[in-house]
SETOR-131344 format. One record per residue (C-alpha): residue in one letter; chain; y, z, x; residue number from 0. Coordinates in steps of 0.05 Angstrom, whole numbers, plus 5000, padded with zeros to 4 digits. Layout:
@lovo: A tipa: A y: Y z: Z x: X vexro: NUM $
...
END
This chain:
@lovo: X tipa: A y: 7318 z: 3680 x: 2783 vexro: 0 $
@lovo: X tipa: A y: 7282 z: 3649 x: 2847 vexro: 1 $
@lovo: X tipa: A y: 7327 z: 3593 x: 2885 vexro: 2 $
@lovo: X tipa: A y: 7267 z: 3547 x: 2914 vexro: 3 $
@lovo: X tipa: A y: 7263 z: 3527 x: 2982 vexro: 4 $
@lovo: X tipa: A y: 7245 z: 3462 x: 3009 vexro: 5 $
@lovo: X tipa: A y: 7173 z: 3478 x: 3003 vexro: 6 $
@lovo: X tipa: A y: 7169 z: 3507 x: 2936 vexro: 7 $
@lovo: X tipa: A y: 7205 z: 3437 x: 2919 vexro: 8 $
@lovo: X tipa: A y: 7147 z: 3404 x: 2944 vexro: 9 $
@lovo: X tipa: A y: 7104 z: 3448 x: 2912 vexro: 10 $
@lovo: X tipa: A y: 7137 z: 3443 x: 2834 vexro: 11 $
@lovo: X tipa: A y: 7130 z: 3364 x: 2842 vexro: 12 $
@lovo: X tipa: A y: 7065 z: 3367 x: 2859 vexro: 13 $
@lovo: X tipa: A y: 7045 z: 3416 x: 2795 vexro: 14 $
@lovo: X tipa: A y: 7091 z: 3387 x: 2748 vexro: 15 $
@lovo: X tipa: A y: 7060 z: 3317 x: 2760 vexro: 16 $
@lovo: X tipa: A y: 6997 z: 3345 x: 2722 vexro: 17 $
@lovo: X tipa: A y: 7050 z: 3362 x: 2671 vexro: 18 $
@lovo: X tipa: A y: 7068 z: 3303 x: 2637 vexro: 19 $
@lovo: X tipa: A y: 7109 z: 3282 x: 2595 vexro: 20 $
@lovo: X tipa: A y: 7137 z: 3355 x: 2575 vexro: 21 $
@lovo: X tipa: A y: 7152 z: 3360 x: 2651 vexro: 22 $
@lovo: X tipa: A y: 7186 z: 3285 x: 2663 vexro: 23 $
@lovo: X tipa: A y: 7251 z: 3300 x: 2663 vexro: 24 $
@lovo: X tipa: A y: 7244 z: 3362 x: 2717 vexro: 25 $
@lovo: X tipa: A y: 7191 z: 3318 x: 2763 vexro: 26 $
@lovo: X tipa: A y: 7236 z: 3256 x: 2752 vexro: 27 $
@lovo: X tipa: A y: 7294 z: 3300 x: 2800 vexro: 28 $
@lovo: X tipa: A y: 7249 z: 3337 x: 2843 vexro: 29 $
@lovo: X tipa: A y: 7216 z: 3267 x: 2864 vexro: 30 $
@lovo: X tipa: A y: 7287 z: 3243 x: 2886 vexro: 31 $
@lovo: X tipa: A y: 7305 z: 3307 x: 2912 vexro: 32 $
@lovo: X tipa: A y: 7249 z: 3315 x: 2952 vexro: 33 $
@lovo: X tipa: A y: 7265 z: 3247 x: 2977 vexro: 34 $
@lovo: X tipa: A y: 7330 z: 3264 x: 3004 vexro: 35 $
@lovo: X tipa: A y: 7365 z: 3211 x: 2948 vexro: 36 $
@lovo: X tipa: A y: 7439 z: 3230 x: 2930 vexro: 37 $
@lovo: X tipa: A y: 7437 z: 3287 x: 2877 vexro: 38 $
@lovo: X tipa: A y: 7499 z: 3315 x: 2838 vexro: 39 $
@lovo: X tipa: A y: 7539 z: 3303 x: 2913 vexro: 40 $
@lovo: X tipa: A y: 7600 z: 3288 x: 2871 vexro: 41 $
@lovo: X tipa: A y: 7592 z: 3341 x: 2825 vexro: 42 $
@lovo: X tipa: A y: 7656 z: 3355 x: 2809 vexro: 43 $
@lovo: X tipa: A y: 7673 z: 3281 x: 2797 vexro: 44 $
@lovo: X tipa: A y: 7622 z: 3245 x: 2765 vexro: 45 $
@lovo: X tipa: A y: 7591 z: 3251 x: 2699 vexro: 46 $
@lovo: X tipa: A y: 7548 z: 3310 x: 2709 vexro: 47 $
@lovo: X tipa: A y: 7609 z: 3346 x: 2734 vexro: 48 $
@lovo: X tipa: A y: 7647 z: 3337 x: 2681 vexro: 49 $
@lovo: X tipa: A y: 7610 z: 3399 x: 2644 vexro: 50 $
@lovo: X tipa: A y: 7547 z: 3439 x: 2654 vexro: 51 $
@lovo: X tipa: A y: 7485 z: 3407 x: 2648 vexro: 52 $
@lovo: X tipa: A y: 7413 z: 3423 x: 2657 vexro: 53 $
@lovo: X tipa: A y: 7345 z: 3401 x: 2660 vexro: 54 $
@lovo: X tipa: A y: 7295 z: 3441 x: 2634 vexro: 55 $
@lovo: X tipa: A y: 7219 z: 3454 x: 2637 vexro: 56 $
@lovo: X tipa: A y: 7182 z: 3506 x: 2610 vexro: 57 $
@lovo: X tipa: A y: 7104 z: 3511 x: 2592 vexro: 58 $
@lovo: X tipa: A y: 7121 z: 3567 x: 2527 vexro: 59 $
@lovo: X tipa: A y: 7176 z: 3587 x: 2497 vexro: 60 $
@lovo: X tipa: A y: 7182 z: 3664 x: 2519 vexro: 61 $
@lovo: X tipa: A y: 7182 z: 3635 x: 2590 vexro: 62 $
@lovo: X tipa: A y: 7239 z: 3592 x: 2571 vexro: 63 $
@lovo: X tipa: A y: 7274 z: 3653 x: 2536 vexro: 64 $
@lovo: X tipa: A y: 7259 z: 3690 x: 2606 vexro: 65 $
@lovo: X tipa: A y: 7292 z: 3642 x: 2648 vexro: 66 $
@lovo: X tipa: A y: 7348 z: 3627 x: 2603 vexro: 67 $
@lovo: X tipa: A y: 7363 z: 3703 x: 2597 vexro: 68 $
@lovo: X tipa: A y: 7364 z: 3712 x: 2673 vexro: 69 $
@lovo: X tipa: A y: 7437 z: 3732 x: 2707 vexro: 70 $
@lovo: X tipa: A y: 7466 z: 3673 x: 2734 vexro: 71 $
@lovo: X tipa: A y: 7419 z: 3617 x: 2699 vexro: 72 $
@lovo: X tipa: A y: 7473 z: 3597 x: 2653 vexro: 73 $
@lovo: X tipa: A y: 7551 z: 3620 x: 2632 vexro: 74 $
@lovo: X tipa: A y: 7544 z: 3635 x: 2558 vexro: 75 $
@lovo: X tipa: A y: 7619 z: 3618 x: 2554 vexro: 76 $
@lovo: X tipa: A y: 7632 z: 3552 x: 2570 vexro: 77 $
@lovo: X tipa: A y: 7602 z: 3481 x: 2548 vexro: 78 $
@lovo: X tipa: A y: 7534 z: 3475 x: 2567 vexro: 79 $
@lovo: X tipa: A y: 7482 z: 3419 x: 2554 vexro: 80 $
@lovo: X tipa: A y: 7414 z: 3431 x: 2559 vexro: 81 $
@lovo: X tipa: A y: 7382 z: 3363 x: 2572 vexro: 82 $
@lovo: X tipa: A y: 7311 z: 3357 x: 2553 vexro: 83 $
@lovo: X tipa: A y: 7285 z: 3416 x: 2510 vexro: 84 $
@lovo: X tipa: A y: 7220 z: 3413 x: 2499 vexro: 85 $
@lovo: X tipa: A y: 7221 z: 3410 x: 2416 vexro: 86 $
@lovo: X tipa: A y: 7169 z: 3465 x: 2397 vexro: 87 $
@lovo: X tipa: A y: 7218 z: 3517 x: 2438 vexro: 88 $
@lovo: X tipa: A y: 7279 z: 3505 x: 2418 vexro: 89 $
@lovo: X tipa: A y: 7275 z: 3556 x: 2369 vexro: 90 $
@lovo: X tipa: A y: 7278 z: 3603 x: 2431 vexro: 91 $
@lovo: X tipa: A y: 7344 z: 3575 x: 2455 vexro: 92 $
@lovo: X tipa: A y: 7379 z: 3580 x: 2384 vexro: 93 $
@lovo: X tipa: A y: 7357 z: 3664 x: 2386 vexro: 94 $
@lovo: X tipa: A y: 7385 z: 3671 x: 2446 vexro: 95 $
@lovo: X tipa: A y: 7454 z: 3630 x: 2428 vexro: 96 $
@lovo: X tipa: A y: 7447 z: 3678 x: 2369 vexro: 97 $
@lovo: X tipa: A y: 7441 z: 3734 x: 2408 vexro: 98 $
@lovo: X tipa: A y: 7502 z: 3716 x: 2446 vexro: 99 $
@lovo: X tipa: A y: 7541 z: 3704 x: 2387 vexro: 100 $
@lovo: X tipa: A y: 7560 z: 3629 x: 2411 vexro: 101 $
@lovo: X tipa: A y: 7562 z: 3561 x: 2363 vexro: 102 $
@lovo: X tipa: A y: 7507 z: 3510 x: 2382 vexro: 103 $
@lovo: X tipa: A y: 7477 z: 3451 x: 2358 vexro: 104 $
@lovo: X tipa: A y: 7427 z: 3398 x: 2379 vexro: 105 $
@lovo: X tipa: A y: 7453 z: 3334 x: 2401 vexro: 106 $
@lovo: X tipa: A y: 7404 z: 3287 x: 2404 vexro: 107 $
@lovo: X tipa: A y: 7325 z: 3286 x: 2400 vexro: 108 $
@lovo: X tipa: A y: 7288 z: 3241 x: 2433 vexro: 109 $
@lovo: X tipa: A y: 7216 z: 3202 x: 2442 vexro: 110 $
@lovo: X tipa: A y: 7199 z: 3215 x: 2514 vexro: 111 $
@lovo: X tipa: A y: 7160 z: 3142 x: 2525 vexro: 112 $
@lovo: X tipa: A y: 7113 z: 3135 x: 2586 vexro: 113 $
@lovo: X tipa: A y: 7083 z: 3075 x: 2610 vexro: 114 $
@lovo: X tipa: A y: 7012 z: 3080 x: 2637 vexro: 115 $
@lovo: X tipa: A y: 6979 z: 3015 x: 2624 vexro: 116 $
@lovo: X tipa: A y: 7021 z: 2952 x: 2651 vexro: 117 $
@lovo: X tipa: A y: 6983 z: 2897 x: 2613 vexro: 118 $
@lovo: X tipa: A y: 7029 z: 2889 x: 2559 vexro: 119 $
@lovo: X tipa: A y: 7094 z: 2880 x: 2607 vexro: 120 $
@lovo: X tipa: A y: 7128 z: 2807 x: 2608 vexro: 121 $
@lovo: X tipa: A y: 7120 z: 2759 x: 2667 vexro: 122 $
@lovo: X tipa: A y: 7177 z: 2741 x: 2704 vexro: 123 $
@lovo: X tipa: A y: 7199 z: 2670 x: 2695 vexro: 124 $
@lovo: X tipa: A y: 7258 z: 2631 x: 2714 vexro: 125 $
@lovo: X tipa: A y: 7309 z: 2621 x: 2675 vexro: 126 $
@lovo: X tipa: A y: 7350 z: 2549 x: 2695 vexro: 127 $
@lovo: X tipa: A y: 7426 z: 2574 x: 2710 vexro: 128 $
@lovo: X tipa: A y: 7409 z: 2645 x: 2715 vexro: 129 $
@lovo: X tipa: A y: 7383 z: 2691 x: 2774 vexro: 130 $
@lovo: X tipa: A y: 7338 z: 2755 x: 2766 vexro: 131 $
@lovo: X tipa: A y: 7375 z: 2797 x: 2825 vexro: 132 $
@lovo: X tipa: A y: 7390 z: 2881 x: 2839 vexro: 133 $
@lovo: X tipa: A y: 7459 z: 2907 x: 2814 vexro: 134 $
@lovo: X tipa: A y: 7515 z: 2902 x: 2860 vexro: 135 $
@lovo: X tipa: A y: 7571 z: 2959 x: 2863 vexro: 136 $
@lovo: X tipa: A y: 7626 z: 2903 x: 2841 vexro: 137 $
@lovo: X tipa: A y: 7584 z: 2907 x: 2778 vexro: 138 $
@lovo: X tipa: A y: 7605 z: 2983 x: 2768 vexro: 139 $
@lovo: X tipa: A y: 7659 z: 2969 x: 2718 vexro: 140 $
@lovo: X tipa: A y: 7612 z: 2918 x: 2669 vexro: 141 $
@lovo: X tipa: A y: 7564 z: 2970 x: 2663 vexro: 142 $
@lovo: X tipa: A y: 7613 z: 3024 x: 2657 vexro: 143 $
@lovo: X tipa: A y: 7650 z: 2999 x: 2605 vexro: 144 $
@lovo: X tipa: A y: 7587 z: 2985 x: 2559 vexro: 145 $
@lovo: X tipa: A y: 7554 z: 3057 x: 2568 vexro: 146 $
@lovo: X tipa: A y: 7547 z: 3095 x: 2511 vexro: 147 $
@lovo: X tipa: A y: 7576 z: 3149 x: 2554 vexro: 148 $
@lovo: X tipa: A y: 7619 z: 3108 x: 2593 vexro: 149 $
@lovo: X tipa: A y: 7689 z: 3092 x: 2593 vexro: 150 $
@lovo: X tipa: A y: 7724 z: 3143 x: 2641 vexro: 151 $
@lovo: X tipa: A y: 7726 z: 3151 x: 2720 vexro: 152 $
@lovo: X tipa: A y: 7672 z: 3206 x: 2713 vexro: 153 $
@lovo: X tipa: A y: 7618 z: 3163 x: 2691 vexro: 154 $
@lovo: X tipa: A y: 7645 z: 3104 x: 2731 vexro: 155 $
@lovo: X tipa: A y: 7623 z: 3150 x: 2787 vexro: 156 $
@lovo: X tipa: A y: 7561 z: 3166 x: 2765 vexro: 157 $
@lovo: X tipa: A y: 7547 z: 3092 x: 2746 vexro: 158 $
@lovo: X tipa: A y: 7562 z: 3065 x: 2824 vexro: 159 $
@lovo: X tipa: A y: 7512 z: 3131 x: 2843 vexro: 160 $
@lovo: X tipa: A y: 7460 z: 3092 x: 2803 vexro: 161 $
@lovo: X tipa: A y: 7466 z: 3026 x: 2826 vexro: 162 $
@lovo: X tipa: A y: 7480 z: 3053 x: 2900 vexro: 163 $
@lovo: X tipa: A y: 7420 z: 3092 x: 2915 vexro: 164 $
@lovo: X tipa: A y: 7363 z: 3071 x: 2856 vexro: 165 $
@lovo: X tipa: A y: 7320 z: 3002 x: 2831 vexro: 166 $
@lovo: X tipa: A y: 7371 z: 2969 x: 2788 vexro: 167 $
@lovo: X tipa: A y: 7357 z: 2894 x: 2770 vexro: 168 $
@lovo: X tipa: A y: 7398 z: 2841 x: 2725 vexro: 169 $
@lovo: X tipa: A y: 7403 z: 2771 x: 2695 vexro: 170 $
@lovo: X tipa: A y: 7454 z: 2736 x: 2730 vexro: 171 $
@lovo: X tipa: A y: 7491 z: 2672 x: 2710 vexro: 172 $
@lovo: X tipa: A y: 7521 z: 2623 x: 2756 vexro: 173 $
@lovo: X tipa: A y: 7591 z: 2655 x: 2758 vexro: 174 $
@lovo: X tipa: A y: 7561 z: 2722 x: 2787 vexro: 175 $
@lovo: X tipa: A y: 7566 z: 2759 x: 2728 vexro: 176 $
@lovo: X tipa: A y: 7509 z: 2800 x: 2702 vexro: 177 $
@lovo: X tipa: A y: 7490 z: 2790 x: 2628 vexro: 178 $
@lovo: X tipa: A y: 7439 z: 2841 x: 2620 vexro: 179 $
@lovo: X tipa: A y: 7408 z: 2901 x: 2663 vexro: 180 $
@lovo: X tipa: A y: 7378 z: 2958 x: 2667 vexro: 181 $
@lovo: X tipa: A y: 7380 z: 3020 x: 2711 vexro: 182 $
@lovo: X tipa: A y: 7350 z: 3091 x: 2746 vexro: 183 $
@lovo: X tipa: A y: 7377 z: 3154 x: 2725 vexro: 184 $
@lovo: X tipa: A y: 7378 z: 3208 x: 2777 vexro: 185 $
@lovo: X tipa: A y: 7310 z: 3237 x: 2733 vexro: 186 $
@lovo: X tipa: A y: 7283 z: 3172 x: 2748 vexro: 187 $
@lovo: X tipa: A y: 7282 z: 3149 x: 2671 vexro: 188 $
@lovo: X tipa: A y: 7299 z: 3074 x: 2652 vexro: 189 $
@lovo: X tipa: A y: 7366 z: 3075 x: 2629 vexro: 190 $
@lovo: X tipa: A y: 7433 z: 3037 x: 2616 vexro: 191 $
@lovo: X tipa: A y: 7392 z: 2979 x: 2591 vexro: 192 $
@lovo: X tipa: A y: 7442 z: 2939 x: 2552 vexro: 193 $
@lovo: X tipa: A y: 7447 z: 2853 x: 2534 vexro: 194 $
@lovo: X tipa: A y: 7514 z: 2816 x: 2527 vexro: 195 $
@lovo: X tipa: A y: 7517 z: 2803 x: 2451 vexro: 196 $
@lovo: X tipa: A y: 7514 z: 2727 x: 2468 vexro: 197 $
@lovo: X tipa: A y: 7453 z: 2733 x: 2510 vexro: 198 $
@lovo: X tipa: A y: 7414 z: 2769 x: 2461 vexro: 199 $
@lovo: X tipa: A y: 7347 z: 2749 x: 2424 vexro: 200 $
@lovo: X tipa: A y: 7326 z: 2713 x: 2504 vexro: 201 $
@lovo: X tipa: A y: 7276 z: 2761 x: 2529 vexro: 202 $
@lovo: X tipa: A y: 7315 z: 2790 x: 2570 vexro: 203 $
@lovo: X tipa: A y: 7311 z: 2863 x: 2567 vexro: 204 $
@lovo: X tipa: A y: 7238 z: 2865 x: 2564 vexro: 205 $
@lovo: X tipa: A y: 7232 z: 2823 x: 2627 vexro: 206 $
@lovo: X tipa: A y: 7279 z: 2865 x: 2662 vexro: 207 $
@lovo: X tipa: A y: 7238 z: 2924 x: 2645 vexro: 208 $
@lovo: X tipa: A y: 7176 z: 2894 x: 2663 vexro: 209 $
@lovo: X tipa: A y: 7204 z: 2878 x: 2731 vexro: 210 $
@lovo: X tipa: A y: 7235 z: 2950 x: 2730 vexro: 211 $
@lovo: X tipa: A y: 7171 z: 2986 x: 2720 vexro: 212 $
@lovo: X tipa: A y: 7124 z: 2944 x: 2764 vexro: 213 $
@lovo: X tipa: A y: 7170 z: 2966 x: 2821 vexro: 214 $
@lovo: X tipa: A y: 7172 z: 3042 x: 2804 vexro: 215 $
@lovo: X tipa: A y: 7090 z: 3035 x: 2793 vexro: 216 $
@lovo: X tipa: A y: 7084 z: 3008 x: 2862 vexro: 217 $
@lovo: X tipa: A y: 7137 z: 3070 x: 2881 vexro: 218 $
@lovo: X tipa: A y: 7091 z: 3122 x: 2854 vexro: 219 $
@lovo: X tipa: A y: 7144 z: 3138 x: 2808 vexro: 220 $
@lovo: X tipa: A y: 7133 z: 3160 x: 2736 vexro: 221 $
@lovo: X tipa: A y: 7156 z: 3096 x: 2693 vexro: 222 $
@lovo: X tipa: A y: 7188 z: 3130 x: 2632 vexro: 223 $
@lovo: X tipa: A y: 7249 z: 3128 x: 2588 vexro: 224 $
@lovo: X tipa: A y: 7287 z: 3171 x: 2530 vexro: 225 $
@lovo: X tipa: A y: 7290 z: 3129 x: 2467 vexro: 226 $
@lovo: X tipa: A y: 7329 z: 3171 x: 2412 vexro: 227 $
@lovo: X tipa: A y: 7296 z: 3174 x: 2344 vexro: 228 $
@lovo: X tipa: A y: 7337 z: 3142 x: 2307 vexro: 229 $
@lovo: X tipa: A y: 7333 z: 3079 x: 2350 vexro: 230 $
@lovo: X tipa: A y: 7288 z: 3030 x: 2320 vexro: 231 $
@lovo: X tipa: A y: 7303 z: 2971 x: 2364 vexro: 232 $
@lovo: X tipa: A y: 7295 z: 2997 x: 2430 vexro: 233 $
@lovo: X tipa: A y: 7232 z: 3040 x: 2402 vexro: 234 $
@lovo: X tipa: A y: 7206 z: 2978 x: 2380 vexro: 235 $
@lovo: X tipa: A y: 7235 z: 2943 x: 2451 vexro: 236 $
@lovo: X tipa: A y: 7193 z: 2994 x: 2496 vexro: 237 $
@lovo: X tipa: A y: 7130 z: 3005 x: 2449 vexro: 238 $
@lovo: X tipa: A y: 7119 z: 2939 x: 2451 vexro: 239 $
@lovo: X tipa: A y: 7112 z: 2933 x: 2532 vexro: 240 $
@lovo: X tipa: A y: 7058 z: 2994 x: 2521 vexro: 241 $
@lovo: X tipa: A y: 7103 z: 3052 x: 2531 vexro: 242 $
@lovo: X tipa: A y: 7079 z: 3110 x: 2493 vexro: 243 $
@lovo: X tipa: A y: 7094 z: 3172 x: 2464 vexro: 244 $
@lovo: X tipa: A y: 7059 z: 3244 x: 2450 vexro: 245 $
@lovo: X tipa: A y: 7060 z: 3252 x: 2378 vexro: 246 $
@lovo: X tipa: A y: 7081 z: 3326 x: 2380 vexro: 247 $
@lovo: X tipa: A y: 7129 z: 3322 x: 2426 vexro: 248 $
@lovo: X tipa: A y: 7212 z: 3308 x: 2426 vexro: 249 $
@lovo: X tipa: A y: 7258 z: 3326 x: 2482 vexro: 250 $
@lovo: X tipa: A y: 7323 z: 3362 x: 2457 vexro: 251 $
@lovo: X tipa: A y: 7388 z: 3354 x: 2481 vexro: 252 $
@lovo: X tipa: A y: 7423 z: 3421 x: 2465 vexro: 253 $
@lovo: X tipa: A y: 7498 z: 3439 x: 2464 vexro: 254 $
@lovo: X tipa: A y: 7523 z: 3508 x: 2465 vexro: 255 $
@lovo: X tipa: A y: 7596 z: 3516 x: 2450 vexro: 256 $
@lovo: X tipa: A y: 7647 z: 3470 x: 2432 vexro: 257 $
@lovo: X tipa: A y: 7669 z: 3420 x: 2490 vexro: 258 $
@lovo: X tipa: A y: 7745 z: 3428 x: 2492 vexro: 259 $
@lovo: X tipa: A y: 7766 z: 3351 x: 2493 vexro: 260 $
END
């Protein structure tokens, strides 16, 4: 296994870019790495920390099974998450769980949806009372506590990361209080997007993401998110702003081992 030097950073972005979307996920890091932006500097305190997670990218599947199978790439004996599997190989991950005699079990599969034509985004518009503003960290605990994988002082960590050093924007009513938002992961996927039950069925999200994804276009960023399949509404939500998907392809999130809670 090769550790890659500044350079060969440089290099993967610029060859994964040609890539997409198998290769998002992978990019989405190396373009904020390679930008010197905060990366897994708490690691033993937020989210990510909490157990072992990776991104992966692979063009086949016995080139996944190679890296996988290299000494050090992964320990076999703890909790691992493998974030972003590219569907058609993940046969090659459950051999070699098999092969190591472990439990595993995919977690979630997801549409990877790209945007690449911003016609069909929403035009900002004001909204009497309200302000369309970035996320502050004093919002950290709002959007912490309505994270599907929120809740502790782990992903509170990794929340304030988000909003610290990434785009974040939000609907803002007159008391200061956000009432709908959406986020940058450290891959540089949409994320966290989540409405105030009472502020629902306004237009909000989609103008928030509209706003989001002008700005990353004008970044040079990929403007992407993970939608999972069973999600209809946020499927329907992005699809209909002109993200799209590759018919044949799913990114797997896939758990070896039991986490010990």
């Amino acid at each position: 296994m090769h550790v890659l030097t500044d350079a060969d950073l440089e290099l993967a972005e610029n060859s994964l870019r040609e890539l997409f979307p198998e290769s998002l996920k992978v990019y989405g890091y190396l373009l904020n790495i390679n930008r010197r932006k905060p990366h897994n500097q708490m690691r033993s305190q937020d989210r990510e920390g909490d157990f072992n997670i990776y991104s992966i990218y692979s063009r086949d599947r016995e080139s996944l099974k190679k890296l996988l199978s290299s000494d050090g790439a992964l320990d076999w004996s703890t909790f691992t998450l493998l974030g972003g599997v590219d569907i058609n190989h993940i046969d090659a991950v459950k051999e070699l769980c098999a092969h190591q005699n472990i439990t595993s079990k995919i977690e979630g599969i997801m549409f990877v949806l790209m945007l690449e034509d911003l016609s069909h985004l929403k035009e900002p518009e004001s909204i009497p009372g309200y302000q369309i503003v970035p996320l502050s960290v004093e919002h950290t605990d709002l959007v912490n506590s309505t994270w599907k994988y929120g809740g502790n002082q782990n992903s509170y960590n990794s929340v304030r990361n988000y909003i610290s050093n990434y785009p974040s924007w939000c609907v803002m009513d007159c008391s200061g209080r956000p009432v709908s938002w959406v986020l940058l992961y450290q891959h540089s996927a949409l994320g966290l997007l989540y409405t105030l039950p009472e502020h629902r069925h306004k237009g909000y999200a989609k103008m928030l993401i509209s706003i989001m994804a002008k700005q990353l276009w004008e970044m040079g960023y990929p403007v992407y998110c993970f939608v999972e399949e069973d999600n209809e509404v946020s499927y329907q939500l992005f699809t209909s702003l002109g993200f799209r998907h590759k018919p044949d392809y799913r990114a797997v999130w896939f758990q070896l081992n039991e986490r010990m809670v």
